[in-house]
N, C-alpha and C positions, 0 to 999 in steps of 0.2 A: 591246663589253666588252673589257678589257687584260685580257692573259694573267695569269694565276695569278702572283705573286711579281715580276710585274715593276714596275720603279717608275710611278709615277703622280700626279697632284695629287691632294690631297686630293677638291677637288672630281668629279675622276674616281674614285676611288672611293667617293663616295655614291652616284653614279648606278649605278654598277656594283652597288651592293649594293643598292639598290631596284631593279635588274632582277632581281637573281637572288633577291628576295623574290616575285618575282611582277607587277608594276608595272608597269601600261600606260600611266596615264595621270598627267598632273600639272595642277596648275590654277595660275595665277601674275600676276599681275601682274608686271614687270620690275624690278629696282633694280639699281644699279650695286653695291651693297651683296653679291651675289653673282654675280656676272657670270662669275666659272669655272664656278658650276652651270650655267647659261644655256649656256656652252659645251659643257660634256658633254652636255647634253642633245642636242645638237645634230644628231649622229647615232649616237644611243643606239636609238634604236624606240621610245621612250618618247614618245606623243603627247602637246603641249604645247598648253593650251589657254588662249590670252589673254586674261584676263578686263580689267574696266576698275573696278571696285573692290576692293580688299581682302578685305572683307566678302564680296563674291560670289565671290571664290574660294576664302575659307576654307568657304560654306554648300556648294558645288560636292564640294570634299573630303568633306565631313560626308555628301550626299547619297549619296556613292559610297560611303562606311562602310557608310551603313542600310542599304543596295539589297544590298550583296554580302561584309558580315562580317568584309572584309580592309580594311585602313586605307586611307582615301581620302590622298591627299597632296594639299599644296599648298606653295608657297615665297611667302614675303611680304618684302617690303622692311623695314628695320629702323624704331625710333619710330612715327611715325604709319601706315607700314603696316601694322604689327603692330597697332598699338590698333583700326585700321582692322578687321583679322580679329578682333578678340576675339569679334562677336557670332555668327560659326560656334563658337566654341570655346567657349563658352558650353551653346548650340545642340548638341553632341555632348557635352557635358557632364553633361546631362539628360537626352539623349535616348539614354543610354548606347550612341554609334556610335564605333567604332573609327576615328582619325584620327591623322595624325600633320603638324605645320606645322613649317616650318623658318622661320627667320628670318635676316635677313642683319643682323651686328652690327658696330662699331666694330672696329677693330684692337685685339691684345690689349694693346700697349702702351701707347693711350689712352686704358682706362676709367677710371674714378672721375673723370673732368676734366670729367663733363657737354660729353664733345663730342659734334661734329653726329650727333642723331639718338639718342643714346646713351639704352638705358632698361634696367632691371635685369628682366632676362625671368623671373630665377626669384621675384623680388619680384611682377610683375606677373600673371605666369600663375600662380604658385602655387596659391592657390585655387579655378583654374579647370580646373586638367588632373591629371590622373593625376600626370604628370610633368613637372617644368620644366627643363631645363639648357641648359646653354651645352658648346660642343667644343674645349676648350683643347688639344689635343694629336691634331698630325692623325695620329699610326698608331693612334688610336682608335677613328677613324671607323668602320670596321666593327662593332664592338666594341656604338658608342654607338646606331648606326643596329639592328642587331640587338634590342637591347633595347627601342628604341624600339616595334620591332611587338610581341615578345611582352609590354609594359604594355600598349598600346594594347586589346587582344586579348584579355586575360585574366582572368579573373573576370568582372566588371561593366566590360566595355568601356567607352574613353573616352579624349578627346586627349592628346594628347603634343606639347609646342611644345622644340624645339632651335633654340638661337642658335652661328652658324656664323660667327666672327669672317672678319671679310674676310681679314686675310694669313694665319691657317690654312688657309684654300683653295686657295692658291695652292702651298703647302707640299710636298714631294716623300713620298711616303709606298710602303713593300713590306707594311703589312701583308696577310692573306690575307683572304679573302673571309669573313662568318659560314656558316656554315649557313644554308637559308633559314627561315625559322618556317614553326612548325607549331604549329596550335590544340590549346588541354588543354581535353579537357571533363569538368568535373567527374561523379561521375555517385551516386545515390541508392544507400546500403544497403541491403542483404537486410531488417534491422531494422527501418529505417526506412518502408519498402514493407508489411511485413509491420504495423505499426501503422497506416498507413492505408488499409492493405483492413481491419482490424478497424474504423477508424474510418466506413470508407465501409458496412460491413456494421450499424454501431450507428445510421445517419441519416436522418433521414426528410425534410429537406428541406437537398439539397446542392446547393452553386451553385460552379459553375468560373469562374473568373477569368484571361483571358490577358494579359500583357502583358509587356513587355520587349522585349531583343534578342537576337541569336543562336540566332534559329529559322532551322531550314532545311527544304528540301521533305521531304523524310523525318518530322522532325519536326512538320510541319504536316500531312502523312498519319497517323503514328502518334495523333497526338491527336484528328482524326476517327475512328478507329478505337476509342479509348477512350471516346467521347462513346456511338459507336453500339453499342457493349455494356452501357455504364453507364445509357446513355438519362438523362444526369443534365443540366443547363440549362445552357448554356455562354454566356459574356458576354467581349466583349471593353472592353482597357483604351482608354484615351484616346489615340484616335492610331494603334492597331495594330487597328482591324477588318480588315483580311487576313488575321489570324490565323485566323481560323475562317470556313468560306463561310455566306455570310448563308440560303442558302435552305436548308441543311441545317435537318431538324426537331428540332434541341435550339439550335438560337440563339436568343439569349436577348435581344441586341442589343447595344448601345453605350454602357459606363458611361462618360460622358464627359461634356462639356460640353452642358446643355440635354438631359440623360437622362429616357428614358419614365418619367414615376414611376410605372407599375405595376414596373419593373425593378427600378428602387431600391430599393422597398419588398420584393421581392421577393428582392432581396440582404439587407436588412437580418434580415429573418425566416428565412433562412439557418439551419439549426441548426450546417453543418458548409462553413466556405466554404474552399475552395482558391482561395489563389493561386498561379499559375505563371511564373514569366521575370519580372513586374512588382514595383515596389515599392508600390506601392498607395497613391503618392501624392493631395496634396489634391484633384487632380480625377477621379479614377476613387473616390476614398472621400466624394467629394461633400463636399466641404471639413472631410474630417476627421467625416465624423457618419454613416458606414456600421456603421462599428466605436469603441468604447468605445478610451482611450490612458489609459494604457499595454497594460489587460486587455482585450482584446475584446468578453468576453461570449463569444459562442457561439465553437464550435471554429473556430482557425484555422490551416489547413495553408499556413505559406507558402513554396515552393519558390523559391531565386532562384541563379543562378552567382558572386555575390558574398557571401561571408558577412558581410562589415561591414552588409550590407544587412539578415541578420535580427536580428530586435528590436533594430532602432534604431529604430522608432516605438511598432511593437507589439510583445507579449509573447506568441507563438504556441505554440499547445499542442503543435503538430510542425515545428520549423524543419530543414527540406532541404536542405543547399547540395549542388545541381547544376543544371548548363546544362540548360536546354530543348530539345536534342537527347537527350540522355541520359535525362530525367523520361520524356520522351512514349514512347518505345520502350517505358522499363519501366512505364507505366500501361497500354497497348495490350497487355501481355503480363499484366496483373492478373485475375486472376479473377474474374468478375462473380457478384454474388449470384445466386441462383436467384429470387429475387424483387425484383420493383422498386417500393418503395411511391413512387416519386417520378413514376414516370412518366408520368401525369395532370399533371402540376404540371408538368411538362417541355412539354408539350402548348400547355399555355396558358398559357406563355413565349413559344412561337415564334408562336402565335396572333396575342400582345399585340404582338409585334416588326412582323410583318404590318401589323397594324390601325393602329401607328405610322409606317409606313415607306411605306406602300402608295402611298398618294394625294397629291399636293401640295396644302398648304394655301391657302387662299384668304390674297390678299396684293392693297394697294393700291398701284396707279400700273398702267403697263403693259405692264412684267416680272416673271410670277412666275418667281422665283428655282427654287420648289420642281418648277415644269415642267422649267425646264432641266434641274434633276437628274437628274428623272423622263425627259427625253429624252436624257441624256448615257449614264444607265446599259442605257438600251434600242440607241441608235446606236452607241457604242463597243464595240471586242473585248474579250475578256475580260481578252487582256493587257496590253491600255492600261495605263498609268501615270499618276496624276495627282498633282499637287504643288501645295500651298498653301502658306501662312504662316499670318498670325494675322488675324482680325477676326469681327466675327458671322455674316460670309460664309461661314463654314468648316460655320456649324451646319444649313444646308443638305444640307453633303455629307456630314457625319454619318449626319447624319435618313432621307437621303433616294436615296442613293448605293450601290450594291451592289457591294462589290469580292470578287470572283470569285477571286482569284489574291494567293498570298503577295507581298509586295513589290510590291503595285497599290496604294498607298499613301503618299508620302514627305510627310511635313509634320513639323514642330518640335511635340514637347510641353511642349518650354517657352514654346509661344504668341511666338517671335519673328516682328516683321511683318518685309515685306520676302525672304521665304523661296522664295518658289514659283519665282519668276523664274529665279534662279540654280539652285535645287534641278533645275529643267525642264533644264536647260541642262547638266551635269554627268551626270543619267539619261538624255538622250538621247546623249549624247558616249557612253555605258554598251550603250546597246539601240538604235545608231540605226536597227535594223528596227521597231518598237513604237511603239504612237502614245504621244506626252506631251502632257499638258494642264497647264497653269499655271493656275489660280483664284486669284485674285487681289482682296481692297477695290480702291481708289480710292487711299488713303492708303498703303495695303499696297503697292501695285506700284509707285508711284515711286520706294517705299525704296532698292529695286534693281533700276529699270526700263530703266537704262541697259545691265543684261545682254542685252537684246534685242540690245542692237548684238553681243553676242558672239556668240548664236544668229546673224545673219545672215553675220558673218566664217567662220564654221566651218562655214556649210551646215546648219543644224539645224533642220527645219520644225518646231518647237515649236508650240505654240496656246495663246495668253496669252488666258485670258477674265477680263476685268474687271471687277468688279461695282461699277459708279460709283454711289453714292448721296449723292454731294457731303458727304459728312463720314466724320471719325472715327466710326464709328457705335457701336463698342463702346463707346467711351469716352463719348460721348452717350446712350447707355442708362443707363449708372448715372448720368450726370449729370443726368440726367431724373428718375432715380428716387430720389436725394439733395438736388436742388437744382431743385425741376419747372418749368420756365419760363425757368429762366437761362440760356441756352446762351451758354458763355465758352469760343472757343478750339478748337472741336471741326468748325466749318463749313469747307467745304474749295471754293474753285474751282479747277476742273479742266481739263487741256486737253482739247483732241480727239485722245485715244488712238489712235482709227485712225488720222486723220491722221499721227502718234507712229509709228504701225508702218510707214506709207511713208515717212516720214523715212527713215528707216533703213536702205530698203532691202528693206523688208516687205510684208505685205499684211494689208491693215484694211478692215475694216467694224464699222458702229453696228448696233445691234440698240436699238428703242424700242416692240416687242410680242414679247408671247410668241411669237404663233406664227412669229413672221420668225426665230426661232433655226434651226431645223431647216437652212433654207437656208444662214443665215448658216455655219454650220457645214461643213456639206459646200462652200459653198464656199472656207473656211478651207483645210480638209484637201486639197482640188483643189488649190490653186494651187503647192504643194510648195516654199514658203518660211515662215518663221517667219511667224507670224501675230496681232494679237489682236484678238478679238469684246469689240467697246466696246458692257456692256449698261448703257442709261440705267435703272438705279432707283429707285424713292420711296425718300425718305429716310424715310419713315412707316417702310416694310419691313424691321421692325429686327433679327427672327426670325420660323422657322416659325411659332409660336404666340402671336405677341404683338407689336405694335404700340408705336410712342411715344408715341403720341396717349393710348392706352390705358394705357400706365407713367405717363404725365403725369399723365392725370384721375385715377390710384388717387392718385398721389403726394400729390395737393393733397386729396384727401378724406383720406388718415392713413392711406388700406387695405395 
């Protein structure tokens, strides 16, 4: 880092202010487009990790948001690199995780001439980040970098893309350093507390709802804490089951994709439903049909750290704006009633979660899916990490998956494919004492399969498991069940994966039975390089509870 007030390039002083924000790591593809940042980094401390697409190093950034509430960075080459990262920024976008991209742009004296590469970043990202600009003036850089984390950070977390014209970089600049950020958390009124102990004292059947961002271990103590006084039914959102540990006796389970319908029905009959940190989007509200819109119907306490976020769907009888650290402390310090008429009903919540989660379903060909579950969450530590993307492979480790520990969880809720791979790869750069697992489709992992090659340059024993069922399988489920018989577009052939991971540098094995996973496995974890278990699946095996075969035959009877 250059001394206090002395001059510097611009480019050195961005690095210098993401050190002194905290800032370990950076994820990047290369472009000439910033090649002073490239140099500062150089011997900053700041570990550089080479990804080989865009897209995998913006999801890389996003991954390090979730996991740890401070803005993941990443730097991307200008034009197609940048369009290249949009679907990280997307991805943190929904997934409300603290990021911040920079991009490397044109000289300022040749925009608007559509020269090389040249794209309008606040036209482009607008829609898509918190905040978009560009840095026309390098004694700003501190300035612009500073604000960058506290948007990123605050309220309803969420990206921040800055375009860094190339000859501003180079530019000689004394301004001084920001301060480094520091988190505001909102935090709940005496008033407001005080109206939903009276509401929680009026209820007779209350249901807790977790979801968001910006829990931390405290907060995720305190809210066990409140559960076990309250004894009230507690459900996680889509995507965040870490937030609450699955064997504790008020889990409720997983409103998410492919949800228990005693759960759902169970929320819906709700007289008094809290939500917390979530916005209770289409797939935790099961497309919109938990709750009545604009009016709920029954009471709804919606707690969130963004206020734009309340009653912009619904109309809640008690809107909260405070962070999920701040809610859970003051619910853990709530006074519980003297009597608990819920707590029969809490009982056989966690019962129904059990009865749901327990057992892998019977499935054809000769991997069941739901075994490996069942042996991933028995074989791995508790603070394993696993990382997916999108596909009906996920509903698996929904169903069937027990994460023990906050932030045992990174996958996209905005369902993008191609996630896990890179996500693996940016958490283990994070924790590389902790196991990481990548679950991955077929279709899913080649999105960004090519990060394997970054796990292997950077030493990162990753374990990529593939669940190969030679198609798009989601998108062949509704195709099936719209169009039954037609299959256009969805069938996929595949390589040999294992093969794919010694390519590279890796180690690979097939798995074509159940029971050859166990081995498979430990020997994955043995060999202490990146890894992926190629499981051959039926493409019958569409979900836990339901087949194509069996979507087909309802289809073409009308059921």
């Amino acid at each position: 880092m250059t001394i206090e007030g002395q001059a510097r390039t611009a480019a050195q002083a961005l690095v210098d202010q993401l050190r002194a924000n905290g800032v370990a790591h950076v994820f990047t593809v290369p472009g000439e487009s910033f090649l002073p940042v490239l140099d500062a980094l150089y011997e900053s401390g700041i570990a550089v990790t080479t990804c080989r697409q865009e897209g995998g190093a913006a999801m890389m950034a996003e991954a390090h948001g979730k996991a740890t509430g401070r803005p993941g960075i990443c730097f991307v080459t200008r034009g197609p690199g940048a369009t290249n990262a949009s679907a990280g920024i997307h991805i943190a976008q929904q997934d409300s995780s603290p990021m911040i991209m920079f991009v490397g742009q044109v000289e300022r004296g040749q925009r608007d001439r559509e020269a090389f590469q040249e794209l309008d970043y606040r036209a482009t990202f607008g829609p898509l980040a918190k905040w978009a600009t560009e840095i026309d003036q390098a004694e700003r850089v501190p300035e612009y970098v500073s604000r960058a984390f506290h948007t990123a950070t605050s309220g309803r977390p969420g990206p921040v893309v800055m375009a860094l014209p190339k000859d501003m970089l180079k530019e000689s600049v004394t301004a001084p350093l920001a301060a480094p950020w520091q988190p505001v958390e909102a935090a709940p009124g005496a008033d407001e507390l005080a109206r939903l102990a009276r509401l929680l004292a009026e209820a007779r059947r209350p249901f807790l709802l977790l979801g968001g961002s910006r829990w931390t271990e405290a907060a995720h103590a305190d809210i066990h804490a409140f559960a076990d006084r309250f004894d009230l039914p507690v459900a996680t959102s889509y995507r965040r089951l870490p937030l609450f540990d699955p064997l504790h006796p008020a889990y409720a389970g997983d409103l998410g994709l492919g949800a228990n319908p005693k759960l759902v029905a169970r929320a819906k009959a709700s007289d008094l439903l809290i939500v917390l940190g979530g916005r209770l989007g289409e797939i935790p509200s099961q497309g919109y049909a938990v709750l009545d819109i604009p009016n709920p119907g029954p009471r709804l306490v919606h707690i969130h750290p963004g206020p734009e976020e309340l009653g912009r769907v619904y109309v809640p009888h008690l809107a909260i704006n405070a962070a999920p650290a701040r809610m859970a402390a003051a619910l853990a310090a709530l006074e519980a009633p003297a009597r608990i008429p819920w707590a029969e009903e809490t009982r056989a919540a966690h019962a129904a979660y059990l009865d749901w989660s327990e057992l892998a379903t019977p499935q054809p060909g000769g991997v069941n899916l739901g075994a490996v579950m069942v042996h991933l969450r028995e074989a791995l530590p508790e603070d394993a990490i696993l990382c997916n993307g999108a596909g009906n492979y996920a509903a698996w480790i929904h169903r069937f998956y027990r994460f023990r520990r906050l932030g045992s969880h990174v996958a996209p809720t905005s369902g993008s494919m191609g996630y896990g791979v890179p996500a693996a790869v940016g958490i283990k750069r994070l924790y590389p004492e902790r196991t990481v697992i990548s679950l991955n489709g077929d279709g899913d992992f080649l999105m960004n399969g090519q990060e394997f090659a970054t796990a292997v340059q950077h030493d990162l024993p990753i374990i990529c498991i593939v669940c190969d069922n030679a198609s798009y399988g989601t998108i062949r489920m509704h195709q099936e069940r719209d169009f039954p018989g037609r299959v256009s577009a969805t069938d996929l052939r595949n390589p040999d994966f294992a093969a794919y991971a010694r390519a590279f540098g890796g180690f690979g094995v097939t798995v074509e039975a159940t029971g050859d996973f166990p081995a498979a496995l430990e020997a994955a974890r043995a060999s202490g390089q990146p890894a992926i278990i190629h499981l051959k699946i039926a493409t019958d095996a569409i979900s836990p509870g339901m087949t194509l075969s069996r979507i087909r035959e309802g289809a073409l009877k009308g059921l």
